[in-house]
N, CA, C and O of each residue as an XYZ file, in Angstrom:
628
protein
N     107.420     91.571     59.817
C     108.587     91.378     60.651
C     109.843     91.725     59.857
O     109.892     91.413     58.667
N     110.899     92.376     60.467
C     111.883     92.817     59.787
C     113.013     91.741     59.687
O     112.899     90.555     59.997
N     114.299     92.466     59.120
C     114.936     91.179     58.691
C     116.299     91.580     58.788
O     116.463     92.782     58.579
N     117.451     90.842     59.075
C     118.443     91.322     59.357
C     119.311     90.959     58.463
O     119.434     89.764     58.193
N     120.212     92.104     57.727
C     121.310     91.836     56.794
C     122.316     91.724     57.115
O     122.798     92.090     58.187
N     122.936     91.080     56.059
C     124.887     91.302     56.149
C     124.939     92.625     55.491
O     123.823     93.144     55.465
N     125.749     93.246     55.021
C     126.206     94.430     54.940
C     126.837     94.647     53.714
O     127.136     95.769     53.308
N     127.062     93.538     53.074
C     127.173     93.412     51.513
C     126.262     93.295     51.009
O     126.491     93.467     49.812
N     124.684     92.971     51.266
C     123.875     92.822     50.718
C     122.791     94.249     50.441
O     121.841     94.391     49.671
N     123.348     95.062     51.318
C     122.365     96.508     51.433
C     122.442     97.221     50.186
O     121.502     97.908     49.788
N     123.348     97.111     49.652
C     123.364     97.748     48.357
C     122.275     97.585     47.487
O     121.375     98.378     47.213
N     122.521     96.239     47.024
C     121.746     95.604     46.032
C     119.977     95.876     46.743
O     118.848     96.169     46.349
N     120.634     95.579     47.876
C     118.580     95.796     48.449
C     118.023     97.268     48.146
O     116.810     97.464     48.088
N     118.702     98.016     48.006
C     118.406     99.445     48.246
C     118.547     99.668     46.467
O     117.543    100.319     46.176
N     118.995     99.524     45.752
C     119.432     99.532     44.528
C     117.428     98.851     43.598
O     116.866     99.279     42.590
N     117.020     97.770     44.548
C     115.646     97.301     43.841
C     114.492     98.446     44.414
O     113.483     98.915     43.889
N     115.124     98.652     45.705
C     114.008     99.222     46.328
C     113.829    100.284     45.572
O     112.790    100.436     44.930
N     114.776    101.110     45.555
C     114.562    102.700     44.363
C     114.225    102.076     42.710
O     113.708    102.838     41.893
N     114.589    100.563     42.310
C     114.084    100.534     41.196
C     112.182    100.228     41.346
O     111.384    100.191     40.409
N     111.914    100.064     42.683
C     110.279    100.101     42.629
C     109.992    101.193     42.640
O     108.990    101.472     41.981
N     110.613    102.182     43.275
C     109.883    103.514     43.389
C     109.678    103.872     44.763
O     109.291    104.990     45.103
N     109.939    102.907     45.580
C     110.161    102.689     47.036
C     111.266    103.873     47.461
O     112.189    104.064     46.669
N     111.200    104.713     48.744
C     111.826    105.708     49.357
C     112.480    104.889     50.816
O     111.713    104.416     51.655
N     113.740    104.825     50.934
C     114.617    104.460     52.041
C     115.263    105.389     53.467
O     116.436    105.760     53.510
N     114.624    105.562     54.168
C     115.234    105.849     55.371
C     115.761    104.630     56.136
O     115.473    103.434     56.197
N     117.136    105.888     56.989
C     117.607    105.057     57.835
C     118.179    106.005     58.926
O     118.394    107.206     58.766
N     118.450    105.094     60.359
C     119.143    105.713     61.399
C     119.939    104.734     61.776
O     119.996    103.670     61.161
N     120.879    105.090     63.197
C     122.031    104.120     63.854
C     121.901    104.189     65.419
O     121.494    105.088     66.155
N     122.445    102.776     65.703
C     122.325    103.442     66.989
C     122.536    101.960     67.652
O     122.203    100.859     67.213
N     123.185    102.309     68.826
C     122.664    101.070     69.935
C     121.646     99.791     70.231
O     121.766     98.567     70.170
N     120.766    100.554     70.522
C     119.479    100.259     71.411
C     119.634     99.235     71.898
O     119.023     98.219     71.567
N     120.478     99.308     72.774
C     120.888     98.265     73.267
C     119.655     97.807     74.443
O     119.458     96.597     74.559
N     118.958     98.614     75.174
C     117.943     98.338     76.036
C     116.687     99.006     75.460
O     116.485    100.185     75.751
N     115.647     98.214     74.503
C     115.160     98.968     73.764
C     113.870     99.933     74.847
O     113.545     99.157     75.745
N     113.519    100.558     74.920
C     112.537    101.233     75.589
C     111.637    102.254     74.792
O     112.033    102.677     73.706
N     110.432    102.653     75.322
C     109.411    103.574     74.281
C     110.434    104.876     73.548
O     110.112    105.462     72.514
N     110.897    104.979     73.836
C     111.890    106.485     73.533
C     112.363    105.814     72.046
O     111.936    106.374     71.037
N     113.128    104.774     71.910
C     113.512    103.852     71.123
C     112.754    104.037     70.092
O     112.942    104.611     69.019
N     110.962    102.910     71.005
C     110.259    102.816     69.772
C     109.565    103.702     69.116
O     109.106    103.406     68.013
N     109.338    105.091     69.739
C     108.609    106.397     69.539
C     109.303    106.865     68.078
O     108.815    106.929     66.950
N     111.059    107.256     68.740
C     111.976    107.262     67.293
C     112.204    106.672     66.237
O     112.545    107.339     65.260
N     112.117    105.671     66.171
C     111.948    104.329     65.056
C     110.450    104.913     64.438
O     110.289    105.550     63.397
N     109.539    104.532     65.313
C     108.026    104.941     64.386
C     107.963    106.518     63.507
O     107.273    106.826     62.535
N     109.002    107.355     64.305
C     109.053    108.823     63.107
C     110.036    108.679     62.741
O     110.521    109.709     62.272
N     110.809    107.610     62.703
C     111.703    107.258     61.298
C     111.215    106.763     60.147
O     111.507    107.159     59.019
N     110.473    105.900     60.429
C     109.524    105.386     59.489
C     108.244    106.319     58.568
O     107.571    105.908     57.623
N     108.220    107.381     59.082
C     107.015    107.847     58.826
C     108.034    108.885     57.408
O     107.566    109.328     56.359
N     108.971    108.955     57.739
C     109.497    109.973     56.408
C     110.148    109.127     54.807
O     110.733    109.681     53.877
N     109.833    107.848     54.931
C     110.017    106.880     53.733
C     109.232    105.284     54.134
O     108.602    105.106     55.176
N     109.430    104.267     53.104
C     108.591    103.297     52.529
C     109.470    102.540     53.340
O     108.895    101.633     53.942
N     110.570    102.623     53.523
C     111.655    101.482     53.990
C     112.282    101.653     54.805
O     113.291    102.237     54.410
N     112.305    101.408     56.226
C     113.585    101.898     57.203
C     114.448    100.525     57.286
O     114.019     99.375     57.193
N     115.855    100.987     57.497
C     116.883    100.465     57.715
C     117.271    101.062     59.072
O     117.587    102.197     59.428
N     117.129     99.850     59.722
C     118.296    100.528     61.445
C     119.857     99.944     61.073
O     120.219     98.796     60.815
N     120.486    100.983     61.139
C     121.653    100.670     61.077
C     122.532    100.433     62.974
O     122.561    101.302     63.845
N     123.051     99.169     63.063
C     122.916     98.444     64.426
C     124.129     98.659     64.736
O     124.871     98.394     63.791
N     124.796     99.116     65.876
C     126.237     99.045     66.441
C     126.258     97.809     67.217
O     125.544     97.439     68.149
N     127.450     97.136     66.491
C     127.644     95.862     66.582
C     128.371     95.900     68.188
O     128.605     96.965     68.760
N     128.646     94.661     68.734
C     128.640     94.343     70.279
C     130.438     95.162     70.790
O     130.661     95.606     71.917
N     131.522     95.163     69.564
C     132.128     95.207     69.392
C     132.288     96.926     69.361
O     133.027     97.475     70.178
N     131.673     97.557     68.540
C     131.548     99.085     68.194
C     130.506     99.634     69.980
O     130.562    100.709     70.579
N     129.903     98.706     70.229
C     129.269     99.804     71.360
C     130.374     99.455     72.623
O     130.470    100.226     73.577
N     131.213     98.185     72.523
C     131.950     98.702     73.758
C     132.957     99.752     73.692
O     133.338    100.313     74.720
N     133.443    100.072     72.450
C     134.468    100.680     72.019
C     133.645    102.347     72.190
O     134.356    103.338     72.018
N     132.267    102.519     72.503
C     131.691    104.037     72.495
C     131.413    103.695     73.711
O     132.196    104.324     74.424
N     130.575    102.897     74.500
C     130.069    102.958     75.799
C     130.762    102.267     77.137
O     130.366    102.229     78.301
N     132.015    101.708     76.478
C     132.704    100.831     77.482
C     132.815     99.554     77.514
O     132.343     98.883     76.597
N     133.367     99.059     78.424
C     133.692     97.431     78.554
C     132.249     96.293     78.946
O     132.014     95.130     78.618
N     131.344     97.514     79.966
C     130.487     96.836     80.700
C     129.054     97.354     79.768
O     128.036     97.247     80.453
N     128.816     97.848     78.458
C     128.102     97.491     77.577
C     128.617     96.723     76.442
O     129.826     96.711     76.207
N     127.531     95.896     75.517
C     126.333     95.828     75.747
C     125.221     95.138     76.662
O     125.390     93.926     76.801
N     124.301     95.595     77.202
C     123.462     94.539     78.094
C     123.161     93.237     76.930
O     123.330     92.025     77.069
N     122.875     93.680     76.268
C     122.136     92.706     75.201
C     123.070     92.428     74.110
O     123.784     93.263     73.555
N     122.985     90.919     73.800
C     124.250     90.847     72.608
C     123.267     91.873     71.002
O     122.104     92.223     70.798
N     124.398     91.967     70.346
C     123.875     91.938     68.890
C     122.875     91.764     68.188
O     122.251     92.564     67.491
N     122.638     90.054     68.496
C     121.671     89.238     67.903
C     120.556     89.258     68.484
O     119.629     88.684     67.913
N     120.351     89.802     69.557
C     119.264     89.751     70.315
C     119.009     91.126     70.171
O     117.812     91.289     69.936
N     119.701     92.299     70.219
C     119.167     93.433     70.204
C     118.665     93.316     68.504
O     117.476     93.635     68.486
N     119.061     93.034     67.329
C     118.990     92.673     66.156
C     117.329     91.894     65.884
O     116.531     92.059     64.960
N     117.254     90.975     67.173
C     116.211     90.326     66.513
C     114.549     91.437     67.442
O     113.372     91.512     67.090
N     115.156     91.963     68.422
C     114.254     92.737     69.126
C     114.064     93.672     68.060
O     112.917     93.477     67.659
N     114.603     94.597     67.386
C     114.640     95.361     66.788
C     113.746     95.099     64.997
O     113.294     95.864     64.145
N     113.845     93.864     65.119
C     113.521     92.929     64.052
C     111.537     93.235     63.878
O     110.835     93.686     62.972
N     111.255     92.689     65.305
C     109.940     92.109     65.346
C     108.879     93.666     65.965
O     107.671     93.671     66.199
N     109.837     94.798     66.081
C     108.739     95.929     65.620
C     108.538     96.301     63.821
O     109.190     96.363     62.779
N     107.408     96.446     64.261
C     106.449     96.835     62.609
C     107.028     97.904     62.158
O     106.896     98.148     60.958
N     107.627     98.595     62.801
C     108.235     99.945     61.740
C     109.787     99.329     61.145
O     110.430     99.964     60.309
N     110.074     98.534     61.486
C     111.643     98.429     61.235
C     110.912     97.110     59.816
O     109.957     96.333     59.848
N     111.999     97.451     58.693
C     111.848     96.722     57.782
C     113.417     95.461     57.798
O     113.591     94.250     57.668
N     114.251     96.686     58.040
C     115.614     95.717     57.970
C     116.663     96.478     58.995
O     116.905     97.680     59.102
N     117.260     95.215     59.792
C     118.321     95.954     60.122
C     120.110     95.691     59.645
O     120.447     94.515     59.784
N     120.490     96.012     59.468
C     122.220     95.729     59.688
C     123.236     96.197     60.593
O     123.335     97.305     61.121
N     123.835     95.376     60.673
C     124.747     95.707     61.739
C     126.153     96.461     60.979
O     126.284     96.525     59.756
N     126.978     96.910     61.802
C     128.108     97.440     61.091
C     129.624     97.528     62.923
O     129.094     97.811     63.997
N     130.828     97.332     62.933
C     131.661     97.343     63.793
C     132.176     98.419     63.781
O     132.807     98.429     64.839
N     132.361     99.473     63.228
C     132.886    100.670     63.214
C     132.089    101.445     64.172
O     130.922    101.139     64.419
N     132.908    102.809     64.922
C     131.917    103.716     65.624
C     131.018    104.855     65.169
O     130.188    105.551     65.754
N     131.484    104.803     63.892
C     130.422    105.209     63.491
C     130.019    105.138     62.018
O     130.957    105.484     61.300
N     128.907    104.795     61.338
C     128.031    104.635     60.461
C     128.806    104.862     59.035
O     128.853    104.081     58.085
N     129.348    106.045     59.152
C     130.348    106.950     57.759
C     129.708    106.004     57.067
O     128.522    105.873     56.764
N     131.060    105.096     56.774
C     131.267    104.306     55.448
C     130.118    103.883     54.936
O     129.770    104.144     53.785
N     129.256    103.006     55.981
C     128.235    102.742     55.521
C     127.548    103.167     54.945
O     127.218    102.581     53.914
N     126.801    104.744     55.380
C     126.171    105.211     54.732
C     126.194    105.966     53.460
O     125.243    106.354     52.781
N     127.565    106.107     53.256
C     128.351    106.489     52.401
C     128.120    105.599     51.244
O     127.968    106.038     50.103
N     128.089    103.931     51.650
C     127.650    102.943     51.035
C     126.270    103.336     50.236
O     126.113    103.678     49.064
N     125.292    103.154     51.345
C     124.029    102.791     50.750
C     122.794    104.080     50.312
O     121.598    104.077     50.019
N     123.933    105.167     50.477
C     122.882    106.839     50.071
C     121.220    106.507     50.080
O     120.509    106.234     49.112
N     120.876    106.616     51.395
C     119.427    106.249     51.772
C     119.349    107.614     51.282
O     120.257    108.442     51.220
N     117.887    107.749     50.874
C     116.202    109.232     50.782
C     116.948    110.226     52.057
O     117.497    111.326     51.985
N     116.735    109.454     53.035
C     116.362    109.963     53.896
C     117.504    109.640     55.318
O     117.882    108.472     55.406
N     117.970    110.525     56.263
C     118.329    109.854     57.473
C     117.997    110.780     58.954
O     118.139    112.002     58.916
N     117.690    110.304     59.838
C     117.193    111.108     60.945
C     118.439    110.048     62.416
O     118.759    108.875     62.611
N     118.720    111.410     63.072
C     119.476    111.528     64.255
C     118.177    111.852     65.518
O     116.948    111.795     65.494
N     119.022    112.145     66.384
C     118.678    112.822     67.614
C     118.626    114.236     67.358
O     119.420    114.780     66.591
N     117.734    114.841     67.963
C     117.615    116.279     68.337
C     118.936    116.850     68.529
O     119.539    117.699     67.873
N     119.256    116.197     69.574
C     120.667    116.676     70.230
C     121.759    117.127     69.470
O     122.608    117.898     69.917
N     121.757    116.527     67.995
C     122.861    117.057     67.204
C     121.839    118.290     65.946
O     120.632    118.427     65.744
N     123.066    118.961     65.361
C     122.665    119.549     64.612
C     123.038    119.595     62.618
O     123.130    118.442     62.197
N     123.165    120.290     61.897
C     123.969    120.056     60.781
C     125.154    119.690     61.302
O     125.826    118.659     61.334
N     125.287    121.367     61.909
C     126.825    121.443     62.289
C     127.649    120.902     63.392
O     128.725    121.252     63.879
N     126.729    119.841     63.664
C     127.465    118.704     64.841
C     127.873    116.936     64.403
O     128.571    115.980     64.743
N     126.552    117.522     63.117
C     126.291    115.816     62.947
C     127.265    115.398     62.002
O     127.497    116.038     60.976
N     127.873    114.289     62.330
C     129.179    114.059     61.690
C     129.380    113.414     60.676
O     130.490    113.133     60.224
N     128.154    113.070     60.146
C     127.808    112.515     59.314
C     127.535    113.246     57.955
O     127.679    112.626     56.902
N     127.108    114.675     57.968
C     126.839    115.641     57.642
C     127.105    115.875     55.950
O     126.264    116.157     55.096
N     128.531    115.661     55.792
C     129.216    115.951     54.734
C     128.878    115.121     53.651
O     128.771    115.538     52.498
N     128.640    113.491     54.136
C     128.020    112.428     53.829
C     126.816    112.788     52.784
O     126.663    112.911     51.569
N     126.080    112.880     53.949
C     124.576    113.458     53.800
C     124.937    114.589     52.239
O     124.421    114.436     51.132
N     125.585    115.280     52.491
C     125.159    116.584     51.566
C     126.116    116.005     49.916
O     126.058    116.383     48.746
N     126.646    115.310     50.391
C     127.333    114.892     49.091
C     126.401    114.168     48.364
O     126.085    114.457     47.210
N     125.815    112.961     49.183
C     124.656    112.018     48.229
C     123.186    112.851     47.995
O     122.187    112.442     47.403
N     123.318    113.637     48.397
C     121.886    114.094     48.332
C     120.998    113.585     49.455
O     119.800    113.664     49.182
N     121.261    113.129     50.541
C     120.842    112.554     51.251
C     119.926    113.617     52.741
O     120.560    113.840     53.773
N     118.397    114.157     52.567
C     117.670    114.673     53.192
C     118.173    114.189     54.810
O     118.517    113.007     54.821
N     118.287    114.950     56.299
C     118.537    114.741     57.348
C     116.893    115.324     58.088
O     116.192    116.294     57.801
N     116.754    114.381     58.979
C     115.809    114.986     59.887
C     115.806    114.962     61.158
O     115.402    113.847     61.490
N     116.026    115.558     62.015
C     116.183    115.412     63.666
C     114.730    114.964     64.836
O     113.712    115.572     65.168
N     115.133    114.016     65.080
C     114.051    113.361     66.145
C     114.217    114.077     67.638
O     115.238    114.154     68.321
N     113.103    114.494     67.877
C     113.150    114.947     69.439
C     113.139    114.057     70.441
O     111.973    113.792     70.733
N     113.669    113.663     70.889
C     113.947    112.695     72.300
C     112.836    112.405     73.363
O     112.187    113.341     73.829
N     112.666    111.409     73.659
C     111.290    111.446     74.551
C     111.583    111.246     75.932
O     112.211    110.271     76.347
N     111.101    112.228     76.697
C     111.844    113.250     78.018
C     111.845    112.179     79.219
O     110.905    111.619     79.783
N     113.037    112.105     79.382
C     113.360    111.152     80.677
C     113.440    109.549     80.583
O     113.466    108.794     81.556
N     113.479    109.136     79.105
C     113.363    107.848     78.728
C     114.793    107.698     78.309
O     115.338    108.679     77.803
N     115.491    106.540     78.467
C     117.034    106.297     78.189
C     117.899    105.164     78.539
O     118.135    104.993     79.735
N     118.412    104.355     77.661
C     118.991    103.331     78.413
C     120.154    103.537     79.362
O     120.389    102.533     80.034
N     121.087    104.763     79.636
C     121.535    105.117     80.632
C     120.570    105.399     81.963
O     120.894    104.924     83.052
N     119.743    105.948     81.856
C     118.448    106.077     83.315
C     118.221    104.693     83.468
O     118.402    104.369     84.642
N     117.777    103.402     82.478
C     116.997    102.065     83.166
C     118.061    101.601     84.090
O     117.851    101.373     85.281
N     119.767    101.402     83.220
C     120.801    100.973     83.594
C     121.371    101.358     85.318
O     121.789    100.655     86.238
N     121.086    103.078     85.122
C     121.570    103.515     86.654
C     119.858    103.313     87.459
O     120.201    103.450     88.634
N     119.015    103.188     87.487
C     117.699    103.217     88.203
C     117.898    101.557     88.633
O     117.710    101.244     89.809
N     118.279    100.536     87.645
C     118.382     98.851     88.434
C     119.859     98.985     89.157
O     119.966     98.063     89.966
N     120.976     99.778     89.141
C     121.694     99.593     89.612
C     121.349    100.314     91.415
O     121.838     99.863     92.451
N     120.454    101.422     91.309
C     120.590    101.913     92.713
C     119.597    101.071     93.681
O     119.505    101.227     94.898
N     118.963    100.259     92.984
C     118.074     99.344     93.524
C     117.817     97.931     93.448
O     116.810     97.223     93.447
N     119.741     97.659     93.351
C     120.544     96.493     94.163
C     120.905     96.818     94.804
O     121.571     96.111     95.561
């Protein structure tokens, strides 16, 4: 079962983990309504290092990207859902919209996005190439999305 950090503590965690010999991936994201698409991506996040880190957009950072009327799920609950799949080792949360600093922070092995972006989209990019930090793009699993569950219960109230 995974475990959820403060955000001062990732350092030092990531700092033992490479002193075992242990390899760190990580991604970001919502998931605010977790669904197979979710867990499909998480499981080939996991598969490219020893350690995944979900890096969590806090309740605060997803209304500020998705609006007033997300998140469905607070924080702590998407945090602890996110917790009790087997591929996730740790998560942290972070309030910013996006990841930068953080990852900037904790120069994971490894980090994987969405398909949808590319080098030259992903904004993270510069990040990445400064730490040495390997990128890998996840293909999306077709027609799965927490925008589709969200509008599919809304047309059927």
């Amino acid at each position: 079962m995974g475990q959820v950090l403060r955000r001062e503590e990732i350092t030092q965690l990531i700092k033992s983990l490479h002193n075992e010999g242990k390899t760190v991936v990580t991604t970001n994201g919502c998931f605010d309504i977790l669904h197979v698409g979710h867990v499909r991506y998480l499981q080939k996040t996991k598969s490219f290092a020893d350690t995944l880190i979900v890096l969590l957009n806090s309740d605060k950072s997803v209304r500020s990207i998705k609006g007033p009327t997300r998140p469905i799920n607070n924080e702590n609950d998407r945090a602890e859902i996110l917790c009790a799949l087997s591929c996730v080792d740790y998560v942290v949360m972070f309030d910013e919209d996006s990841p930068r600093n953080l990852l900037d922070e904790m120069k994971p092995d490894v980090y994987t996005k969405g398909a949808d972006y590319t080098m030259e989209t992903l904004p993270e990019a510069d990040i990445m190439r400064k730490n040495g930090t390997r990128v890998e793009f996840i293909s999306f699993v077709e027609g799965k999305s927490t925008t589709r569950i969200i509008n599919k219960v809304n047309r059927e109230q």
